[in-house]
Phi, psi and omega in degrees: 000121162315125171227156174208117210292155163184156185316161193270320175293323169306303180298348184248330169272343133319256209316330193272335170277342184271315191291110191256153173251168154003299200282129195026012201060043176297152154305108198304298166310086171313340189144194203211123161294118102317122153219112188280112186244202179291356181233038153199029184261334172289334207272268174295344102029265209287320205286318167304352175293294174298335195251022185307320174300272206300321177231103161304134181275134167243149168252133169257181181260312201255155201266283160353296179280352159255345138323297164332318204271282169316326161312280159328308179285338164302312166343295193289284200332323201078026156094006204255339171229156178214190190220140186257135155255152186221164177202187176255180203277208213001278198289288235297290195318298166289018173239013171247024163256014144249005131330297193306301162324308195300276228301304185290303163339307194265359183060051178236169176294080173246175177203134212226127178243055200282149166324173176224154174258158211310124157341304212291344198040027173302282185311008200296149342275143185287152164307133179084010171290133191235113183280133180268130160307333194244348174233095189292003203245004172287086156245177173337313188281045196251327201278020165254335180306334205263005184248021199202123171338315185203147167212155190207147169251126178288086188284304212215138162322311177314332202258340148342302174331293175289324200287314186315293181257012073039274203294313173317302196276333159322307175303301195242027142315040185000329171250019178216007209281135192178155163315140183228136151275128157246120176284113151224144198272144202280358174270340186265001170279349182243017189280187163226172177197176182279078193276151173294128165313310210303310188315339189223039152231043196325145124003161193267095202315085164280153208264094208251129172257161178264111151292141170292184177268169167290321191311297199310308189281004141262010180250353164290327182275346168317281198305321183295308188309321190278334233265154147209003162253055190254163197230148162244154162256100198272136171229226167253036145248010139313304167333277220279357188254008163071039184242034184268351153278341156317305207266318170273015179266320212250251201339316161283324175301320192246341199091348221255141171298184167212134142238175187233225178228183173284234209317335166261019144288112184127346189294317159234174185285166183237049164214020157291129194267007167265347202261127139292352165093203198292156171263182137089242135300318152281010191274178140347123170296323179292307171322308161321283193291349187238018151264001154266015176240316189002150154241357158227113239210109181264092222261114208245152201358056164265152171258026180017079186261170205280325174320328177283304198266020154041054149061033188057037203234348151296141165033038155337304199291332217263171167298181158195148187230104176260114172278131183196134140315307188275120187291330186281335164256003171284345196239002181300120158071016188030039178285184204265118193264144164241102204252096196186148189282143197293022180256272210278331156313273182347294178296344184254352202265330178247001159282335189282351166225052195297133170084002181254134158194162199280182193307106211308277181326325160305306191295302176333304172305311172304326161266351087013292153297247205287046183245294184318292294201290164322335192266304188330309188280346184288319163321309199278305174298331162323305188301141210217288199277084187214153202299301203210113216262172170237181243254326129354309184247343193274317175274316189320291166333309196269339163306322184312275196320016182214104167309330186235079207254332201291328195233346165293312192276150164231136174266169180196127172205169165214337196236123140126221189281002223257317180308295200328286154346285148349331218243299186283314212250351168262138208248132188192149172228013167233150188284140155101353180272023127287043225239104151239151184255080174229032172285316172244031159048013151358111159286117163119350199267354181276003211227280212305323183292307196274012146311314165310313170277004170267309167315333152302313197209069199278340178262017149299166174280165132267077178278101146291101179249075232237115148290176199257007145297319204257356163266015184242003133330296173201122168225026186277349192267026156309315192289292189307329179279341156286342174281340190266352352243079163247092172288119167262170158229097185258129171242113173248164213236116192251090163274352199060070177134187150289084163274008146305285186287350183305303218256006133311279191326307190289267215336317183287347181089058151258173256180106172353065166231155164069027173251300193270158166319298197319334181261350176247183173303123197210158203284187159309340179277350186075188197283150184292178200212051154355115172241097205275002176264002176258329186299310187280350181265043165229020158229008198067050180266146162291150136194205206183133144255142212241151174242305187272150162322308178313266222319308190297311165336279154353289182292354177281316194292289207308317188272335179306344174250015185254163199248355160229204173301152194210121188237111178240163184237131154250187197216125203208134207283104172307341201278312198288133187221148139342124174306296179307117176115202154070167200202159154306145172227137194258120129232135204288162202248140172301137134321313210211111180211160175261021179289129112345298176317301197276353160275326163286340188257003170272329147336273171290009143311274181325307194312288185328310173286040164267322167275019218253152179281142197242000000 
């Protein structure tokens, strides 16, 4: 057997640079986020150096945020190409576990190779070491198992063998698919061994889809057959199993409306005369009425997270049929499982029922209903002349300022009021010109995710759309997209504060505090008085603040025409949201409070859980 000795780091950044998938024989690995200290920069360091052609290294500023970033780009990919982060031990290392969470939430791929403390403990404790009194074999990076698909701590070079394509399959498992960590500790990234040549002439990565059994799809068609209200719910493994001609083959073929989920927005054009828009808490009023009416529901790769199922407060009366690669989310709400990725689930699912389409009066009410629901946004969006505009005419603005925003742009956002909005009011007719980030709702996740998705898709627009909460959180990879020249465009939306959760809090009869600047503890000088277009034009950003919708208008062409980052700021009414639409979502309310307020919303709080399905 041929062999060539190298460092547990060489070897491990080989192998990660030979690997190609299926499609032209791409590189599975899009790069390696780097930011480097004493516990990579010699090991893993020396080996991304030698290998810069074949895997690039990017440098970021915050370790969190180029994991986001690296997230995001798997994300644009459709789980089919990803990215590695590597960091040093201690801070660099714990500040990619929220990161990690967000990846695991979301079902996406990342694969993260933070430093370690030393095999040998000869230095023990190493600088940045966080020692357990009770487990000597217990570093930083333990905090990572419960937040990763696969984890492996590397002891001996040699454990590569295994780990490697272990970590490989993990990544591009459709049903296991999630962040994978390997810790590797820094003497054992510079030990060597005799590695098999053969070994970094890895298998061709393939995406392999899952047919169901006929047992699932007759007992699914059972249930379909019977439907003559039936509604899907698309959720993002329509996305990500490539399955949106599928989902508009079955949808026509049958009649049935769609609506859809946060990740599984962008799943049919949303000028399709079945499509109903958004579900759920954020959803649609057509969408919303006709899951209440439903008599079936056909919910295809969602994880029925409670915002899409209004806390288990949706389509109570219906059947529910869950199409899921993933059997823990396919068994969800106790529907009829179908255990198959939703290109082929779909496709045996409307050959098994060839000649049922739903109820004439159904399709009617259903084309009616977005028919209705498009001019509605078309209104709400519409709107130009107003003193201090929300986040409605703020998207209306930015769809304008491009005749082909629909099919061109992709927006990125994650957090506070903007999904929501977003979620009902934006418009796209290509899969992926939707990338918000609300499985784990990330404050932060916006600047960096949409470097990650211009690094992805450089030839799309990238429209960032961040409130002054979650950019004052993290904006450093502002910086990084200038060093790397991935032209962004972020439109920040200045309420002064946390205006989500502001207008939560008084919902529960809580009383304004500690959200908005205006409601908290503050010096003699009062609250700051920000200027985010100076800030970014201190990192070197084009930017410019704007007041009016026309003036935001304006300010689109200019940055759409512009050849580096581009930053604008508007100024926006924290109280005002879309009317229109929305479900309860349960958070609980005090039992006991001497508040009024807050004994009517536990009052309705109670009501409201009564419906809820168990």
């Amino acid at each position: 057997m041929r062999t060539v000795r190298l460092t547990a780091a060489q070897a491990l950044v080989r192998y990660l640079a030979a690997l190609r998938t299926e499609d032209d024989a791409t590189p599975l690995f899009g790069g390696v986020f780097a930011i480097f200290g004493h516990g990579n920069v010699a090991g893993i360091g020396e080996a991304l150096y030698r290998h810069r052609r074949e895997l690039p290294t990017y440098r970021a500023h915050n370790e969190q945020a180029m994991a986001h970033a690296a997230i995001a780009y798997a994300k644009a990919h459709f789980r089919r190409r990803m990215m590695a982060c590597t960091t040093s031990i201690g801070p660099g290392a714990t500040n990619l576990l929220t990161a990690a969470a967000l990846a695991h939430v979301n079902r996406l791929p990342v694969l993260f190779l933070p430093g370690d403390v030393f095999m040998s403990r000869a230095p023990d404790p190493v600088l940045q070491q966080v020692e357990d009194f009770h487990d000597g074999g217990v570093s930083a990076n333990d905090a990572f198992k419960p937040l990763s698909r696969y984890f492996d701590r590397i002891a001996y070079p040699e454990q590569l063998l295994t780990a490697l394509p272990r970590a490989v399959h993990v990544l591009t498992d459709a049903a296991l698919c999630g962040p994978v960590t390997l810790a590797m500790p820094q003497d054992v990234q510079t030990a060597a061994y005799d590695f098999p040549e053969d070994f970094f002439s890895p298998p061709t990565v393939l995406f392999r889809e899952r047919a169901p059994a006929r047992s699932d799809v007759e007992r699914a068609t059972a249930v379909l057959r019977t439907a003559k209200r039936p509604l899907i719910v698309a959720g993002g493994g329509v996305l990500y199993g490539l399955a949106t001609d599928a989902l508009r083959a079955f949808v026509e073929a049958h009649a049935v409306p769609v609506a859809e989920t946060q990740a599984g927005k962008g799943a049919l054009a949303w000028d399709h005369p079945l499509q109903q828009g958004a579900i759920g808490v954020t959803g649609s009023p057509a969408a919303n009425a006709l899951a209440s009416a439903a008599d079936a529901v056909l919910a295809v790769g969602t994880r029925l997270q409670d915002f899409t199922t209004g806390s288990h407060t949706m389509w109570t009366q219906a059947k529910l049929v869950s199409l899921n690669v993933n059997g823990f989310d396919a068994l969800k709400q106790r529907g009829v499982e179908v255990l198959a990725d939703a290109k082929s689930g779909l496709s045996e699912l409307s050959t098994a029922l060839r000649g049922w389409k739903s109820a004439p009066e159904w399709q009617d009410q259903a084309q009616k209903a977005a028919s209705d629901w498009r001019r509605t946004v078309e209104r709400i969006t519409a709107v130009r002349d107003v003193d201090v505009p929300y986040e409605g005419e703020v998207i209306g603005a930015v769809q304008r300022s491009s005749p082909d925003s629909a099919a061109r742009d992709i927006v990125v956002c994650a957090a506070g009021t903007l999904p929501a909005e977003l979620h009902k009011l934006w418009r796209t007719s290509t899969p992926g010109g939707y990338h918000v980030e609300y499985g784990y709702s990330c404050m932060g996740y916006e600047i960096a995710g949409g470097l990650g998705v211009k690094m992805a898709r450089p030839e799309r627009e990238v429209v960032v759309i961040v409130g002054d909460g979650s950019y004052l959180m993290l904006n450093s990879e502002i910086a990084t997209s200038l060093l790397l020249g991935r032209t962004l465009i972020v439109v920040v939306l200045d309420n002064h504060g946390y205006g989500c959760i502001n207008r939560l809090q008084q919902a529960c009869g809580g009383e304004p505090f500690n959200n908005l600047f205006a409601d908290c503890a503050k010096g003699e000088d009062g609250e700051p008085r920000i200027d985010f277009a100076a800030h970014a034009a201190a990192m070197g950003a084009l930017s410019e603040n704007v007041r009016t919708i026309a003036e935001l208008e304006a300010a689109m062409k200019r940055a759409r025409a512009a050849k580096q980052s581009y930053v604008v700021c508007i100024e926006t009414d924290p109280d005002r949201t879309t009317q229109e639409g929305g479900w309860w979502w349960e958070v609980a309310v005090p039992e006991v409070s001497d508040r009024q307020q807050v004994r009517e919303a536990r009052k309705a709080y109670e009501k409201a859980k009564r419906e809820q399905k168990h």
